[in-house]
Structures are given as structure tokens and as C-alpha cells.
C-alpha positions, -999 to +999 in steps of 0.1 A: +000+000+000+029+020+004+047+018-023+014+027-041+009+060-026+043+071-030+035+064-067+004+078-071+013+111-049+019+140-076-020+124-092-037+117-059-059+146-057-076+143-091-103+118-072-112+150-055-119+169-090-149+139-097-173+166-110-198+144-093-185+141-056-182+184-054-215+187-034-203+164-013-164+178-007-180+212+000-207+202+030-173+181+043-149+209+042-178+231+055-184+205+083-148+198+091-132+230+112-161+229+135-149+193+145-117+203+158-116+240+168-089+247+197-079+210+194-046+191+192-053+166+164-038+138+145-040+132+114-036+096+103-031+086+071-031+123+058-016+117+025-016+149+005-029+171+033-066+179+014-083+175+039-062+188+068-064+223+048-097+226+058-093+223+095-058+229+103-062+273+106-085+267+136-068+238+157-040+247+181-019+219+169-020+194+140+000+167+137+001+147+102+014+108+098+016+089+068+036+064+057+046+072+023+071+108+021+060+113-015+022+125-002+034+144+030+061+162+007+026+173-010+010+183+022+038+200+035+039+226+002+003+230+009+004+235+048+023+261+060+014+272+095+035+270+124+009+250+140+012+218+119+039+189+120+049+160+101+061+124+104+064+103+084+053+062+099+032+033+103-002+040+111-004+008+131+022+016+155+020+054+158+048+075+166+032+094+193+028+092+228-001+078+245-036+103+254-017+132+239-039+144+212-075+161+220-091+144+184-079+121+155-085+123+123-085+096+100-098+106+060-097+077+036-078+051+057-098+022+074-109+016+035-076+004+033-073-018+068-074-055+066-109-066+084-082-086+109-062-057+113-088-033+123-085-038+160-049-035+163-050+001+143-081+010+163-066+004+195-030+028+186-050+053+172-076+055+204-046+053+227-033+078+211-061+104+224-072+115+257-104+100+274-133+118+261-113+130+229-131+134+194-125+105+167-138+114+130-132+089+102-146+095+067-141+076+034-158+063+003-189+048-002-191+024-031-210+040-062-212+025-094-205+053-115-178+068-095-159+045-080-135+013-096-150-018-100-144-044-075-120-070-090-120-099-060-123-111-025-101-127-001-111-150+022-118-128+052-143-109+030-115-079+018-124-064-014-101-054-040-093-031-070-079-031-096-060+006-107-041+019-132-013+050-124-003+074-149+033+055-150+012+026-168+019+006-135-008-019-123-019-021-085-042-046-065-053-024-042-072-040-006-105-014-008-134-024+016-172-005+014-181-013+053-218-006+061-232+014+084-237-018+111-197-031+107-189+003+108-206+012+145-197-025+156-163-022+152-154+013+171-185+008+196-160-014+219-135+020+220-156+045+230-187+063+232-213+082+210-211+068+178-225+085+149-228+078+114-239+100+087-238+090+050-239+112+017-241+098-016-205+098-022-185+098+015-196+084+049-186+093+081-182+081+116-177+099+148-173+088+182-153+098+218-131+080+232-134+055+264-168+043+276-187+020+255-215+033+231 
């Protein structure tokens, strides 16, 4: 996975262009700052930054992980403020102390997460934040029209697709659609408040952390 990020960095942000998915980007970019005002966040798996933009000016502190340099050189071109940092690492062993962070942020990620290796990365990236914190995860929702075809399953039930870079390389890329039900059942053991909202291109999920919900 990455080894195809860092290839597909300098084209990454063309998804985002989908003429289709604009309605969509600008209620999330509109709903975003309010998520994290005042807040000490990370940001996991932030790739190119394109989403951090939209809530990094009012957060005290941002701090963006991601595993491949190629997309964080991106986001550091497009994020300037004093107030955000970069690392680059593993999002399942994340290199940040335990509780310090107010909220996490996780944009097009768990998508990408083995179904057996949810746990493990939602258990770093809850540690990671203080009891009572903010978690908000968003990614795709599987539409015909605008999204690749799925190409296979494994046998734990992972989907995959098949995509084609600018280079002319060929990736299999692991790319689950969780529902709305696996989604709530597998962060309800981590913390409190869950919420789900669904649009017609993106979903998101929200919950605190500690407690059970």
C-alpha cells in the first residue's frame, strides 16, 4: 500500500476533481473545522494534506502521519502554519505518545485496513487520544458510477481493485465498502457516541473516546 501511494502522490488529488463528488467535498470541508476547533489533532493517514487544509487554521496543533514521504512532501507545500507537524510512519504503530492528542482524524484510511487488522490500528489510534477525545473517520462509499470496479475477494471478506497510475503501472489495491452496522460495531468497543452519517459519495463516523457506546 505504500509503495502505491508514493506512486500515485503527484495524481492523488484528481479523485477530488470527480465533478460528481463536489457537493459532497464542500458540505465536508464546510463540516470539518467545527470538528476540531482549539484541538490538538492527529492526522492519520493524511496523505496529500486535502483535507487537513480545511481544518488545520483553527486547531492549536495538527500533527500529520503517513507512511509514504511522496504524499506528505505534497501536504507539506500545501500547509504552512506553524501550527502543523509531520512524520512520516506506520499508522499501526503510531509514533506518538499515549492520550496526547485532543481528536484524531483519519480521512480515507480504514478503507484500506485488513478486516483482521482493524483492531490493532483502532486500539493505537484510540490510545493515542485522551479520554473523552473526538474520533472522525470518513471515506468512500461504493458507487457504481464513481468508483472502480471491484475486481476480488479474499477470504476474510476484503475487497479489492484493480487501478491503473499514470506510469502505466498496475496495482491490487485492498479497498473495503463497510456498512453502516460493521462500521458502529467495530469502534463501539472504543468509545462512546457513535454517529454515522452517509452522503451519496462519502460516509462518516464519529465517536469519543473510552466508555462504550
Amino acid at each position: 500500500m505504500r509503495q502505491y501511494y508514493a506512486a500515485r502522490a503527484e495524481e492523488y488529488d484528481r479523485v477530488y476533481a470527480k465533478p460528481e463528488r463536489q457537493a459532497d467535498i464542500r458540505r465536508l470541508q464546510a463540516w470539518l473545522p467545527a470538528q476540531f476547533a482549539g484541538a490538538r489533532v492527529l492526522d492519520v493517514a493524511a496523505g496529500t494534506g486535502f483535507w487537513t487544509e480545511s481544518f488545520a487554521p483553527v486547531t492549536r496543533e495538527v500533527v500529520l502521519v503517513d507512511a509514504a514521504h511522496e504524499t506528505l512532501s505534497i501536504a507539506r507545500r500545501r500547509l504552512s502554519s506553524e501550527n502543523v507537524r509531520f512524520f512520516v510512519g506506520d499508522a499501526y504503530k503510531l509514533p506518538v505518545r499515549s492520550g496526547t492528542f485532543d481528536a484524531a482524524f483519519v480521512g480515507f484510511w480504514f478503507s484500506h485496513i485488513p478486516k483482521r487488522q482493524r483492531a490493532t490500528f483502532l486500539e493505537g489510534l484510540v490510545g493515542s487520544v485522551r479520554p473523552g477525545g473526538r474520533v472522525v473517520m470518513m471515506d468512500n462509499r461504493a458507487v457504481e458510477v464513481s468508483s472502480h470496479p471491484v475486481s476480488g475477494t479474499d477470504d476474510d471478506g476484503n475487497t479489492y481493485q484493480i487501478r491503473r497510475l499514470d506510469d502505466g503501472t498496475i496495482h491490487r489495491v485492498l479497498k473495503n465498502f463497510p456498512s453502516e452496522e460493521e462500521l458502529v460495531n467495530a469502534v463501539r468497543r472504543y468509545g462512546s457516541d457513535v454517529r454515522y452519517w452517509g452522503l451519496e459519495y462519502y460516509w462518516v463516523l464519529t465517536f469519543s473516546t473510552g466508555g462504550v457506546g
